[in-house]
C-alpha positions in Angstrom: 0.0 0.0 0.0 1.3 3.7 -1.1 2.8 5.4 1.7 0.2 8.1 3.1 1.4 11.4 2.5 0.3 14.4 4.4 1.2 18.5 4.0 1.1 20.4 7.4 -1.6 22.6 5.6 -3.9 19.3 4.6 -3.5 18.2 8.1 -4.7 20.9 10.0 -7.7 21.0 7.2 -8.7 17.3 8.0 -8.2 17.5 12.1 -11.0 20.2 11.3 -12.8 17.7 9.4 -12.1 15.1 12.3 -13.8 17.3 14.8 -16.7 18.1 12.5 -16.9 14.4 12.4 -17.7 14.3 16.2 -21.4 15.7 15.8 -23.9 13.4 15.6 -26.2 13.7 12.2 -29.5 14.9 12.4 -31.5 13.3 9.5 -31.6 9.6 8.1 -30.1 9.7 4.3 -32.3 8.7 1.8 -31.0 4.4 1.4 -29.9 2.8 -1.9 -33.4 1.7 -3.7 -34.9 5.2 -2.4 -37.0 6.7 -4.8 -35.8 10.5 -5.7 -38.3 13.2 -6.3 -38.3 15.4 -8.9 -37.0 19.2 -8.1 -35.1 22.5 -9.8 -32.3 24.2 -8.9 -30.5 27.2 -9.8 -26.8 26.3 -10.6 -23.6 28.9 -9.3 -23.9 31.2 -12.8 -27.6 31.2 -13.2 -28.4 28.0 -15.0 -31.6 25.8 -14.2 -31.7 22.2 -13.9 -34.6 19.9 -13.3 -33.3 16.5 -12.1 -36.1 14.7 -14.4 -34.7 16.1 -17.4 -32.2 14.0 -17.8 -34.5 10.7 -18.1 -32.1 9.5 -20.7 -28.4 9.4 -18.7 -27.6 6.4 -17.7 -27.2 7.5 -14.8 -26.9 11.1 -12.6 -23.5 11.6 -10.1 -23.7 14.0 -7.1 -21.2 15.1 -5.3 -22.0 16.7 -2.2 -20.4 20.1 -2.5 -19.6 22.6 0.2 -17.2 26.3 0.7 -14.5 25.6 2.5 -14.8 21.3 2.9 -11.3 19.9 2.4 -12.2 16.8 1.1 -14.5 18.4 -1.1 -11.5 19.8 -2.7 -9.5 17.0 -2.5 -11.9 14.9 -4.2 -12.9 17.5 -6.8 -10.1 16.5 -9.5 -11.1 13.1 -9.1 -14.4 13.8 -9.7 -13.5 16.0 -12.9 -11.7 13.0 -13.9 -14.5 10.9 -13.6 -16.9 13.6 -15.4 -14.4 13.5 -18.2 -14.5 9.8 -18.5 -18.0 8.6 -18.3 -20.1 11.8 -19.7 -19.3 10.6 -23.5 -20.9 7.4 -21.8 -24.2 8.8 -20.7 -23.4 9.8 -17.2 -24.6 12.9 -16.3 -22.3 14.6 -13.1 -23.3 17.7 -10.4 -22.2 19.3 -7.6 -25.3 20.0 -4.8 -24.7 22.7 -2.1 -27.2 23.1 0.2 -24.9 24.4 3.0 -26.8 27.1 5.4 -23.8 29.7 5.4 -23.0 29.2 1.5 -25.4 31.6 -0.9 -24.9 31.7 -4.8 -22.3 34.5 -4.9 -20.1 32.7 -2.4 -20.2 29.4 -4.1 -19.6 31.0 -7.4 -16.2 32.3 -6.0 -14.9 28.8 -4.8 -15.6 27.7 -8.0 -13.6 30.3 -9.8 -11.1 30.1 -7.0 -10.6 25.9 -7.3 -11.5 25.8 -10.6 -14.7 23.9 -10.4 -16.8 23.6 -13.9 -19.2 20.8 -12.9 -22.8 22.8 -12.5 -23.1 23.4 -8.7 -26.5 23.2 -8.1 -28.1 25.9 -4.9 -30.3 24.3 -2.6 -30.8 27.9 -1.4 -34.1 26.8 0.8 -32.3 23.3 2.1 -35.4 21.3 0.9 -33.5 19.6 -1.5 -31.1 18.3 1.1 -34.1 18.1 3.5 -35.7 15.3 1.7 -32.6 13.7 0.2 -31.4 13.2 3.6 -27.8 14.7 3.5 -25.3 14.3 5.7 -22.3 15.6 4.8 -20.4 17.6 2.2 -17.9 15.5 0.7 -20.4 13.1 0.2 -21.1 10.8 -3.4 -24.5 9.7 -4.6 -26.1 8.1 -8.0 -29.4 8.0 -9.0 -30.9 5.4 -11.7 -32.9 7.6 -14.5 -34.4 4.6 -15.0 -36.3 4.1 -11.6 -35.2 7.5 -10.3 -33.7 5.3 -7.3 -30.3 5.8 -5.4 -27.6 3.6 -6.5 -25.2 4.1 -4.7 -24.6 6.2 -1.7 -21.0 7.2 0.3 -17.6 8.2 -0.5 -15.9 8.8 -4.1 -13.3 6.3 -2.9 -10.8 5.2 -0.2 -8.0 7.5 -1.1 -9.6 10.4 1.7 -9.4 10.1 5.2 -10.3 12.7 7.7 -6.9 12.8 9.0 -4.7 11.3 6.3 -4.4 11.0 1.7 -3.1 8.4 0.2 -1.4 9.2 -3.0 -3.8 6.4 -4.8 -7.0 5.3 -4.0 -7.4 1.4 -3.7 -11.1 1.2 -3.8 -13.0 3.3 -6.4 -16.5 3.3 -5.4 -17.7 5.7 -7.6 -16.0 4.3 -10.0 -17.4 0.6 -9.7 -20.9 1.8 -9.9 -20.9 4.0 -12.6 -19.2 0.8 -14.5 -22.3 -1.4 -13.0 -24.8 0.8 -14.3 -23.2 1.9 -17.7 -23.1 -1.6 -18.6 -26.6 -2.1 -17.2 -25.5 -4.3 -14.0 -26.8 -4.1 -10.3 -24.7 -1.8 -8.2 -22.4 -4.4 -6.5 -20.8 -1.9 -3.7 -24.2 0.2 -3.6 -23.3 1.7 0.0 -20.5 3.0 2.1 -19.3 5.4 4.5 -18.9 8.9 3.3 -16.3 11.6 4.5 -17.0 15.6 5.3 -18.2 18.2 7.4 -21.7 18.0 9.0 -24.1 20.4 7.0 -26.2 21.9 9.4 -30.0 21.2 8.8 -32.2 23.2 11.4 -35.6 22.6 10.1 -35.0 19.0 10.9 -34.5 19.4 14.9 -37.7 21.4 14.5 -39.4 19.3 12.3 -41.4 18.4 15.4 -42.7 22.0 15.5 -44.2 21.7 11.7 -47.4 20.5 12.8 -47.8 24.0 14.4 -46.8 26.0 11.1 -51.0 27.9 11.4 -52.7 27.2 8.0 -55.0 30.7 9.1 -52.1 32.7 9.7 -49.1 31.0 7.8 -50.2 29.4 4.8 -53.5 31.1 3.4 -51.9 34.6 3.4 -48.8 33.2 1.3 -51.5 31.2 -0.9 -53.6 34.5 -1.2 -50.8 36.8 -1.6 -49.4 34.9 -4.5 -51.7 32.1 -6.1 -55.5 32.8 -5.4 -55.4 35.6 -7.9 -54.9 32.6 -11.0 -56.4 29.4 -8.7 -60.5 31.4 -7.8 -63.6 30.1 -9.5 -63.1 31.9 -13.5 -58.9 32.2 -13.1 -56.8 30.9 -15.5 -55.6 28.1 -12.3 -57.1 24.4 -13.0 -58.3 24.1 -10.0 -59.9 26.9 -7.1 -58.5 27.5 -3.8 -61.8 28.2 -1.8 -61.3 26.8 1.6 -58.6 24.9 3.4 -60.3 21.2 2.4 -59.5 21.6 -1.4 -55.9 22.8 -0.7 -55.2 19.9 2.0 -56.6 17.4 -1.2 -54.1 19.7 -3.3 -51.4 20.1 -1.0 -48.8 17.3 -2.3 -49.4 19.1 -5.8 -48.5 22.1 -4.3 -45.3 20.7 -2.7 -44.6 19.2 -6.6 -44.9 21.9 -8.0 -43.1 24.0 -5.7 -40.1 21.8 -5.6 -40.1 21.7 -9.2 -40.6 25.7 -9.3 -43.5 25.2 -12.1 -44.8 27.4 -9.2 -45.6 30.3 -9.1 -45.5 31.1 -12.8 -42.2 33.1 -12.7 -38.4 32.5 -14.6 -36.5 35.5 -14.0 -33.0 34.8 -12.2 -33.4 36.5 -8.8 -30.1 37.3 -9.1 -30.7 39.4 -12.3 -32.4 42.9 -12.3 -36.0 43.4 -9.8 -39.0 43.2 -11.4 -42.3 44.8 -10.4 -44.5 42.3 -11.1 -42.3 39.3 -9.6 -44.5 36.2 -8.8 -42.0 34.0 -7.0 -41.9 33.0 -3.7 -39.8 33.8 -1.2 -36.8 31.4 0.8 -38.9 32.0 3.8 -42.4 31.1 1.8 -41.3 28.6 0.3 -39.7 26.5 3.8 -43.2 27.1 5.4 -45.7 25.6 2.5 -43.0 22.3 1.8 -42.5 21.8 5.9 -46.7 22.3 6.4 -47.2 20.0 3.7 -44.9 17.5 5.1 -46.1 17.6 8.3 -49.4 16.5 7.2 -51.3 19.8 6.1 -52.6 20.6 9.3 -55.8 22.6 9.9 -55.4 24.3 13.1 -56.5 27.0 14.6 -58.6 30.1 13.3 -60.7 31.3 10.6 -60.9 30.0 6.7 -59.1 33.3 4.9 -59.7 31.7 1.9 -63.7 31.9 2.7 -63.8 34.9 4.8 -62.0 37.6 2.8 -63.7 39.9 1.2 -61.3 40.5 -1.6 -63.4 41.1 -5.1 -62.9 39.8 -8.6 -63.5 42.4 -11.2 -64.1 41.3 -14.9 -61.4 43.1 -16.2 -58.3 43.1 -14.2 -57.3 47.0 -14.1 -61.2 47.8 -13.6 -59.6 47.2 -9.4 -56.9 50.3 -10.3 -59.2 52.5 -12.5 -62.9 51.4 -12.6 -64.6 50.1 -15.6 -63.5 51.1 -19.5 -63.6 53.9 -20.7 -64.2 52.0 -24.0 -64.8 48.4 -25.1 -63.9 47.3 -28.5 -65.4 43.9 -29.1 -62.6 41.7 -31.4 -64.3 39.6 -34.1 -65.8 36.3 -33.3 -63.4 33.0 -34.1 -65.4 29.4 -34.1 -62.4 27.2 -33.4 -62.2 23.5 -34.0 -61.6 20.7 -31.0 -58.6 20.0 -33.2 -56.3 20.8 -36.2 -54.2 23.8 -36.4 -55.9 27.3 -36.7 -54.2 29.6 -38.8 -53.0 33.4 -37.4 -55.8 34.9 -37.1 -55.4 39.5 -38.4 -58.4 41.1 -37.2 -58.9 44.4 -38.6 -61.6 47.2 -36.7 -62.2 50.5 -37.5 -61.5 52.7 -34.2 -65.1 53.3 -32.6 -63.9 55.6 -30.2 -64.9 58.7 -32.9 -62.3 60.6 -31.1 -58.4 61.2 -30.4 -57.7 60.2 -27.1 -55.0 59.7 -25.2 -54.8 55.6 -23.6 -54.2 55.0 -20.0 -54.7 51.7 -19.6 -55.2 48.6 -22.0 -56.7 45.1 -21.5 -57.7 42.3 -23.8 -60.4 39.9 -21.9 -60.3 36.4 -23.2 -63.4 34.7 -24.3 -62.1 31.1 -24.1 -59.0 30.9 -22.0 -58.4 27.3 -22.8 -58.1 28.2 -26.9 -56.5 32.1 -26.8 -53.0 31.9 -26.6 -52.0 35.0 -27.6 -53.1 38.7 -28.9 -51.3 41.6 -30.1 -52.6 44.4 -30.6 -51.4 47.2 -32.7 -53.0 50.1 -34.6 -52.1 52.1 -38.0 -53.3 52.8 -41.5 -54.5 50.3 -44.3 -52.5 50.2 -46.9 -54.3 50.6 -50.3 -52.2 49.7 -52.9 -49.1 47.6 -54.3 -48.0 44.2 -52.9 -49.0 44.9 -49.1 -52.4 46.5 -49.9 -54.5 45.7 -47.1 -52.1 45.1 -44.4 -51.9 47.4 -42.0 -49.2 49.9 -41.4 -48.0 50.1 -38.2 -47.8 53.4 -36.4 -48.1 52.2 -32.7 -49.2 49.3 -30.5 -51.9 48.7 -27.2 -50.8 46.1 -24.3 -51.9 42.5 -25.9 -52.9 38.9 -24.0 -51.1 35.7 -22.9 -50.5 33.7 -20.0 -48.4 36.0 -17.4 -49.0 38.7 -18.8 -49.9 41.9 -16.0 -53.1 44.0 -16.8 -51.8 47.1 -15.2 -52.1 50.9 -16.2 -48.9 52.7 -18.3 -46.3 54.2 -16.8 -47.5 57.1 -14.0 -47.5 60.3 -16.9 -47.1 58.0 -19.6 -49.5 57.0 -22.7 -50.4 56.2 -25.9 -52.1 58.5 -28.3 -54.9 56.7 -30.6 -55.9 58.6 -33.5 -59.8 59.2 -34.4 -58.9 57.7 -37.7 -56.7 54.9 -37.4 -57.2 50.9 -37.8 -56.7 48.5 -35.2 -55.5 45.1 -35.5 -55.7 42.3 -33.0 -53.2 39.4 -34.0 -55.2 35.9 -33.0 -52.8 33.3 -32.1 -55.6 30.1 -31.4 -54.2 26.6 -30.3 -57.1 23.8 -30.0 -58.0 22.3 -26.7 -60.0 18.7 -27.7 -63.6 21.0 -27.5 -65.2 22.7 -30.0 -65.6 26.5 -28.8 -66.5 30.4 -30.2 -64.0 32.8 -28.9 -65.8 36.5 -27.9 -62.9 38.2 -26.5 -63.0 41.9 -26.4 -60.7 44.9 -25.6 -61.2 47.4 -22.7 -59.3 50.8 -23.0 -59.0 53.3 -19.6 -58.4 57.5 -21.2 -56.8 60.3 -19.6 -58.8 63.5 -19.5 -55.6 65.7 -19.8 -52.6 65.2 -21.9 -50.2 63.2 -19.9 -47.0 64.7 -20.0 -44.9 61.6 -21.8 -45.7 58.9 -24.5 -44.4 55.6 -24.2 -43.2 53.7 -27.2 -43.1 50.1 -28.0 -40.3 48.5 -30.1 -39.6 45.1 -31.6 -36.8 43.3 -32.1 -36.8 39.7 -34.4 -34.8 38.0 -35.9 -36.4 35.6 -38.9 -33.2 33.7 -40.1 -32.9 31.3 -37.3 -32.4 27.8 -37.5 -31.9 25.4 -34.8 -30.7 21.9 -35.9 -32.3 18.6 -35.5 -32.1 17.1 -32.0 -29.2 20.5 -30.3 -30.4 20.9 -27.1 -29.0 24.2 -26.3 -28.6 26.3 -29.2 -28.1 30.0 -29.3 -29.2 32.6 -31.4 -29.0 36.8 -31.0 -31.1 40.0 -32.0 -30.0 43.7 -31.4 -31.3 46.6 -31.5 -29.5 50.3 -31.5 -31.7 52.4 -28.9 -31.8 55.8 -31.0 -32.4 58.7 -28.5 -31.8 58.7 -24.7 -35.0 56.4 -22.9 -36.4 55.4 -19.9 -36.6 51.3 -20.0 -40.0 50.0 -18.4 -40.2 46.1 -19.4 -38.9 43.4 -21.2 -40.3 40.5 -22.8 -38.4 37.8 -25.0 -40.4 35.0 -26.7 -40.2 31.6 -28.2 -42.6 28.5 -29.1 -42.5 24.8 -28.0 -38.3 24.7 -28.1 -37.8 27.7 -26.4 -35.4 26.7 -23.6 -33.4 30.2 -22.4 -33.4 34.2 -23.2 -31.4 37.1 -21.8 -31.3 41.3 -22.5 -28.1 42.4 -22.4 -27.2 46.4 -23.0 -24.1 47.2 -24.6 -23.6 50.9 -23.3 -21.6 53.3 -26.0 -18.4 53.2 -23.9 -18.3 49.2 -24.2 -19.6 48.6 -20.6 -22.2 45.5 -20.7 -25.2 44.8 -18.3 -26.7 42.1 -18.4 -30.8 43.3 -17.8 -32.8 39.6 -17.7 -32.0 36.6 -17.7 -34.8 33.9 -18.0 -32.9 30.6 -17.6 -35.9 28.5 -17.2 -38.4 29.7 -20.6 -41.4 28.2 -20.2 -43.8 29.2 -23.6 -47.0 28.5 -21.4 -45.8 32.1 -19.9 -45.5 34.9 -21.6 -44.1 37.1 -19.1 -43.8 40.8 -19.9 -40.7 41.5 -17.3 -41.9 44.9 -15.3 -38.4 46.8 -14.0 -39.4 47.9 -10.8 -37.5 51.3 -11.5 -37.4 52.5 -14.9 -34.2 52.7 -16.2 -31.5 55.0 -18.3 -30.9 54.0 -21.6 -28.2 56.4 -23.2 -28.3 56.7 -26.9 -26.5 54.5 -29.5 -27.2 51.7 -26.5 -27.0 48.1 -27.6 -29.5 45.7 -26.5 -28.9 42.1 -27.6 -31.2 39.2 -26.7 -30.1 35.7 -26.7 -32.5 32.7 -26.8 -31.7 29.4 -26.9 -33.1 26.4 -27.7 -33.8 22.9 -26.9 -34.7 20.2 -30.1 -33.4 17.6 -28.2 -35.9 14.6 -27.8 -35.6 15.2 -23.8 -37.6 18.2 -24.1 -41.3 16.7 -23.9 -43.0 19.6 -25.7 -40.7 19.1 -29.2 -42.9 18.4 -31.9 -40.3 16.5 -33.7 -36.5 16.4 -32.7 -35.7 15.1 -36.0 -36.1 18.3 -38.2 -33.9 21.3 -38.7 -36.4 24.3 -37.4 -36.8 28.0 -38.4 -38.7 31.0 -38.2 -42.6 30.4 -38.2 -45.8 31.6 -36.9 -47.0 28.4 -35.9 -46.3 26.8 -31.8 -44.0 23.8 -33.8 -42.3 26.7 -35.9 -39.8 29.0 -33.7 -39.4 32.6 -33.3 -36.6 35.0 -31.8 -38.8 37.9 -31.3 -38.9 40.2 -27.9 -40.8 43.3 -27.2 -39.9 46.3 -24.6 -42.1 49.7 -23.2 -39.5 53.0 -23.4 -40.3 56.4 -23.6 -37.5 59.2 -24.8 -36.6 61.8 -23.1 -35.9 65.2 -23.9 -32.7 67.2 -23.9 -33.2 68.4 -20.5 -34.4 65.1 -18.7 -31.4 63.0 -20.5 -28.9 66.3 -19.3 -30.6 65.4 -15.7 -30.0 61.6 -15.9 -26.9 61.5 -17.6 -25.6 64.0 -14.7 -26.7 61.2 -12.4 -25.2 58.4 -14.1 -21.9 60.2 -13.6 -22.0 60.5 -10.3 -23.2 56.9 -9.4 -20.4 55.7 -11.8 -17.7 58.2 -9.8 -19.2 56.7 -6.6 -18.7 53.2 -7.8 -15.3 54.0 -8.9 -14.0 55.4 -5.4 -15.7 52.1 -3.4 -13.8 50.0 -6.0 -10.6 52.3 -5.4 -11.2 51.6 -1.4 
């Protein structure tokens, strides 16, 4: 056997390790022959992961990853090695961090500091860990895509102890079982001990206090505060909370879904701009619905907020901010099919209103839900002759519909002039839902009496030469757009269809500095989120903004129509787009003196912290 060899530096590491080693665990890991449930995660630079995805690895490798773990280190070229080895092989490797005192920024300088380009995945809320039953950092598990089982459970291999390295390991665990299951073997050495500092799990010495987590004070408020709004008798949700009974018979959905972060309807990076209209759940939120669920979904004491509020449900969802329209512009009837593909559908209506006015506030009310999947609305002149007569030409747009999107007013002193004699056209984007159905939607518009003192503008950018090859998972395509005049930035919105896997803004300022505005790592095309900034922001002119979106054509995305086709630009869902939208107004020479004067002054600020 190798001589151990130890530095005076990696000895004093692992007699840390020894006394971490003296604590007694507080939570049974999850055994070999466990079944895994499915979650997301957030990796160290922003990525998302759902472990499910990866259905066809033959098989997934964790390593248990925390800041400042010796073994961790130690074992992390090993585990590169590994990684380098078997992924041509189907095996799919990640770090997991669900360490209390490590957050995303911290574990994204370890990795730059050791090196680390395995996906660290941030169990930021510990439920991951939680139910996985962690012990330790340091620590190796596998799970079997095929039953979504644990294969094998404990250390990478013998070379580690807690007070000693050999220079060779003489068992490779690890190893062994990712041998077993490539060739499509039982596990032989499916269990041993694992190595590493204790990760500190509090919820599980209070697990006994779950059962008091108050459903009347606790759980309704969060479930009011961010899912009732969808989940009421006539929401968009499948199903109504009205009283604690139907959430109790929902509850382990609710735990799914939150686990798997389908809920809330939200896929912003948190760590990436702040967004008015955010829809995601706080760390804190989050904790109390998974640990109320799992302790049974007690009732307890109190009153049923879900059937004693009072809150109201208006028709039209800015008639709560500024009454009922102004105006209502009834869009032309569709009958659509229970199946087959509908066509775009380019409605064209003379403006009713008989008068200029200036637009407050803009809403398109869905007849069917179930069939709509989009509108956009815009509004311009017909043209009347040559190659494009009777297409309209575009001189401004109104707010349109899709799932995610917020109803809410313009800007405070912003609007949108409408003409007395201009043509508005409602683009009708139908998918079929297995019932045949008449779509009545209509439009509600909200005026100002006065002038407000700014407009706000609408810009598109697309780009219509994609093309994403059969069966690439994660391809990338780009759109800019020059901003022309100094603006205010209000929202963001990129879109895809079916394939749509990723998008980002990024602004490319005049002097070459980059910011990178949204990042969306986890597209879903269910969700068309308009992103609202939560403080409008300074765009200088000759700005660059660049989206990115990228793609997945891969058979392991279960909405691809077909993986086996090359795919570009289309209106149709199984056709792709790179299109995004954003709300700016621009400011005149006096406002953009003002703001540029501010932006100097933040950036001589920044300078002199960076200097210190």
């Amino acid at each position: 056997m190798p001589k151990p060899i130890r530095t005076l530096q990696a000895s004093l590491s692992l007699l840390v390790l020894a006394v971490c080693g003296l604590w007694t665990a507080q939570a049974a890991a999850l055994a070999v022959n466990d079944r895994v449930e499915n979650f997301r995660l957030f990796d160290h630079q922003g990525g998302s992961h759902e472990l499910y995805y990866h259905s066809n690895a033959k098989a997934i490798a964790f390593l248990v990853q925390g800041n400042g773990c010796p073994i961790v280190r130690n074992a992390m070229p090993r585990f590169r090695e590994l990684r380098d080895a078997y992924a041509a092989q189907g095996v799919q490797f990640f770090l997991l961090n669900s360490n209390l005192q490590d957050n995303r920024a911290s574990i994204a300088r370890e990795a730059d500091k050791f090196g680390y380009d395995i996906p660290i995945l941030v169990d930021e809320t510990q439920i991951i860990g939680e139910s996985l039953g962690l012990v330790r950092t340091g620590e190796v598990f596998v799970v079997d895509p095929k039953t979504w089982k644990v294969a094998y459970r404990g250390a990478l291999d013998d070379r580690l102890t807690y007070e000693n390295q050999k220079q060779q390991a003489s068992a490779h665990y690890l190893r062994d079982a990712l041998d077993d299951m490539v060739a499509g073997k039982a596990v032989q050495t499916a269990s041993t001990d694992a190595l590493g500092c204790l990760i500190n799990f509090p919820e599980q010495t209070a697990r006994a206090n779950h059962a008091d987590i108050s459903y009347s004070e606790d759980i309704a408020p969060i479930l009011m505060q961010n899912c009732v709004s969808c989940h009421r008798e006539g929401g968009i949700g499948p199903w109504a909370m009205t009283d604690y009974n139907m959430v109790r018979g929902f509850s382990l959905m609710i735990r799914e879904v939150v686990r798997t972060k389908r809920m809330p309807p939200w896929h912003a990076d948190p760590m990436v701009g702040h967004w008015a209209n955010d829809r995601s759940l706080s760390d804190a939120q989050i904790k109390t619905l998974v640990h109320w669920v799992e302790a049974g979904a007690p009732r307890g004491e109190g009153e049923d907020p879900l059937v004693t509020s009072q809150r109201t449900y208006y028709k039209w969802d800015t008639q709560a901010m500024l009454g009922e329209p102004d105006a209502v512009i009834d869009i032309p009837a569709m009958e659509i099919p229970a199946t087959g593909t509908v066509d775009y559908q380019y409605h064209h209506v003379a403006n009713p209103i008989g008068r200029d006015v200036w637009v407050k506030a803009a809403e398109v009310l869905p007849g069917d839900r179930a069939v709509l999947h989009h509108t956009i609305t815009t509004f311009g002149d017909i043209i009347t002759e040559g190659r494009h007569k009777g297409r309209l030409k575009h001189k401004g747009g109104l707010r349109g519909y899709a799932p995610g999107i917020t109803n809410q007013a313009f800007p405070e002193n912003t609007g949108v002039f409408l003409p007395a004699d201009t043509t508005l056209e409602f683009q009708m984007h139908y998918t079929t839902s297995g019932k045949a159905t008449v779509d009545e939607s209509k439009m509600g518009l909200w005026f100002y009496e006065e002038p407000p003192q700014h407009e706000v503008v609408s810009m598109f950018v697309l780009n219509s030469r994609i093309k994403i090859p059969a069966h690439a998972s994660n391809h990338k395509e780009t759109v800019e757009e020059v901003i022309p005049k100094d603006a205010l930035l209000y929202n963001l919105m990129p879109h895809a269809h079916f394939r749509g896997k990723a998008a980002e803004f990024r602004a490319v300022f005049p002097d070459g500095r980059e910011q990178l505005l949204l990042s969306v790592p986890n597209y879903d095309f269910n969700w068309q989120t308009t992103y609202e900034l939560a403080e409008p922001m300074f765009i200088p002119a000759g700005t660059k903004l660049v989206q990115a979106n990228w793609w997945d054509n891969s058979a392991q995305n279960k909405a691809n129509p077909d993986p086996s086709i090359d795919v570009t630009w289309g209106e149709q869902s199984w056709e792709e787009m790179l299109f995004g939208a954003m709300s700016l107004r621009f400011l005149d020479k006096e406002e953009a003196a003002q703001y540029r004067a501010r932006e100097a002054e933040e950036s001589k600020k920044h300078n002199v912290a960076s200097a210190q």
